[in-house]
N, C-alpha and C positions, 0 to 999 in steps of 0.2 A: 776573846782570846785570853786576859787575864785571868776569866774565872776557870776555865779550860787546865791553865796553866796550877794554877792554886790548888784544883781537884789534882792534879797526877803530883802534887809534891805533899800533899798530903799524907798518906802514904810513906813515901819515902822519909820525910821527918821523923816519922817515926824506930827509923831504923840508925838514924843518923844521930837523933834528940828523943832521948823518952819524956822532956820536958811538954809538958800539956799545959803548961799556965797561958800559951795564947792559942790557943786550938779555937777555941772559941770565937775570937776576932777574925782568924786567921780564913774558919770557915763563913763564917757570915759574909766577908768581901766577896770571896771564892762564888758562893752559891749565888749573891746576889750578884755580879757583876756576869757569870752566866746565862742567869735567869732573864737580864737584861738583854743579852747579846743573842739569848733564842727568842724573845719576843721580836727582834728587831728582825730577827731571820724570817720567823711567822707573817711581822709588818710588810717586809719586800716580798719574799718569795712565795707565800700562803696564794695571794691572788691568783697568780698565772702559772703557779703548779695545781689550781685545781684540786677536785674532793682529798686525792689519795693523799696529793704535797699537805694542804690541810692537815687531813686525818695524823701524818706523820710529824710535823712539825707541832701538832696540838697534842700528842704523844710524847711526844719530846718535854713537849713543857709541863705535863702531867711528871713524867717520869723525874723530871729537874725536881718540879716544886716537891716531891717526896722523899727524896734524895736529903734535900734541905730540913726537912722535917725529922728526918730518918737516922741521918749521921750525926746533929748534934746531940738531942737525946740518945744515942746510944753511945755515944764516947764519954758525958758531961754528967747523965744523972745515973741511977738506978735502973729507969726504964729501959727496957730491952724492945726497942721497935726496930728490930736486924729483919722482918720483915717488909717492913719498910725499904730497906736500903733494895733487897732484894728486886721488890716487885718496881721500885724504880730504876734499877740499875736496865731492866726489861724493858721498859718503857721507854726508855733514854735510845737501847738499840733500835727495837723495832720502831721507834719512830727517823733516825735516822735512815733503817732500810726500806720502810714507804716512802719518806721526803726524798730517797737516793731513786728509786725506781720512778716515779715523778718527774724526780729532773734530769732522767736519761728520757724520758717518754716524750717530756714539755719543751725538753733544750732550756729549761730555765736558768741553771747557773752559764757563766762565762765556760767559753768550750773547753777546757783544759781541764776544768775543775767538776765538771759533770758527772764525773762516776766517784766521784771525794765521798759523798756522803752514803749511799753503797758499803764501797771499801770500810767506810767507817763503823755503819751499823756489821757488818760482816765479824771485823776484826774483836768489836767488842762480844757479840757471841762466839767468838773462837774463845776470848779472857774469861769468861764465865764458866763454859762449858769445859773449857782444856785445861782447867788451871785450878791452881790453890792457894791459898795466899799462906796456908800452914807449912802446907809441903814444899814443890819447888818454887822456890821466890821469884827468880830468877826470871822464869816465864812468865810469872803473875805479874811483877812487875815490868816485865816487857811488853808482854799485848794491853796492859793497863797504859802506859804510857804510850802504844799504838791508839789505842783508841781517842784518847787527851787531846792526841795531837792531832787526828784527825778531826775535832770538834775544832782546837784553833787555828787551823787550815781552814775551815767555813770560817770561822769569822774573820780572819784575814781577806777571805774572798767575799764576805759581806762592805768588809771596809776598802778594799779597792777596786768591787764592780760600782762603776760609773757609768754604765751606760744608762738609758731609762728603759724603764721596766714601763711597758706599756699592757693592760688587761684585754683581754675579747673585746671585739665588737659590741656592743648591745644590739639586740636584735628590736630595739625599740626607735622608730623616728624622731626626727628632731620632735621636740616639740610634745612627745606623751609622756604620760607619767606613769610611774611605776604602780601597780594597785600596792 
């Protein structure tokens, strides 16, 4: 949730403070404090969402870790790796819109929050493709902080599903082992 929250103010500070003396600190909590909170999504939910939840949540965290690599090198040094931000910004969606079609298919999240990461991945290909951050602000910053918020809505519903998550069956007897 905090790092969620740190990415959508990012941004924003800049419109508020041209100051960049802790940009730096500022992103490293940010990235990693997410980075953590989608491994832990991966930890609970990867299992009994199966290959696609997998494949989505393992997206995600591809798309994070580049994000992180992406954004302080191109704010901080010379290096321009805005490809980076790009191809993760992609990754970060489409892995919330596989993890989202997963846990409508698995029933894996809590009922209410089931179609959360869908809407999420959705919204953030609406901010990419609808928007400019040169042109209208406005909207950029809007489906941007649509999107934010809908990554700390999962982790909210990370930190208050309490039920137990139980895996498949094994189709193996007591008693066999795995080859």
């Amino acid at each position: 949730m905090l790092g969620a929250l740190m990415f959508s103010l990012t941004k924003a500070r800049g419109y508020v403070d041209p100051d960049d003396s802790l940009l730096g600190v500022f992103m490293l909590v940010a990235f990693s404090s997410w980075l953590f909170g989608l491994a832990t999504l991966y930890a609970r939910y990867g299992p009994v969402s199966r290959a696609l939840g997998k494949t989505g949540l393992g997206t995600a965290v591809v798309g994070l870790v580049l994000l992180a690599v992406g954004h302080p090198f191109s704010f901080m040094t010379e290096v321009d790796l805005f490809v980076l931000i790009i191809l993760g910004s992609l990754a970060l969606m489409l892995g919330a819109l596989l993890f989202g079609i997963a846990a409508l298919r698995r029933e894996v999240l809590p009922r209410y929050w089931r179609v959360l990461p869908l809407l999420t991945g959705l919204i953030g290909f609406a901010w990419i493709f609808f928007t400019n951050s040169e042109g209208d602000r406005l909207s950029f910053m809007f489906f941007r902080t649509l999107f934010a918020l809908g990554w700390i809505l999962m982790g909210y519903v990370l930190w208050s599903d309490w039920r137990k998550i139980v895996e498949e069956p094994s189709a193996l007897g007591p008693g066999e082992a795995r080859a």
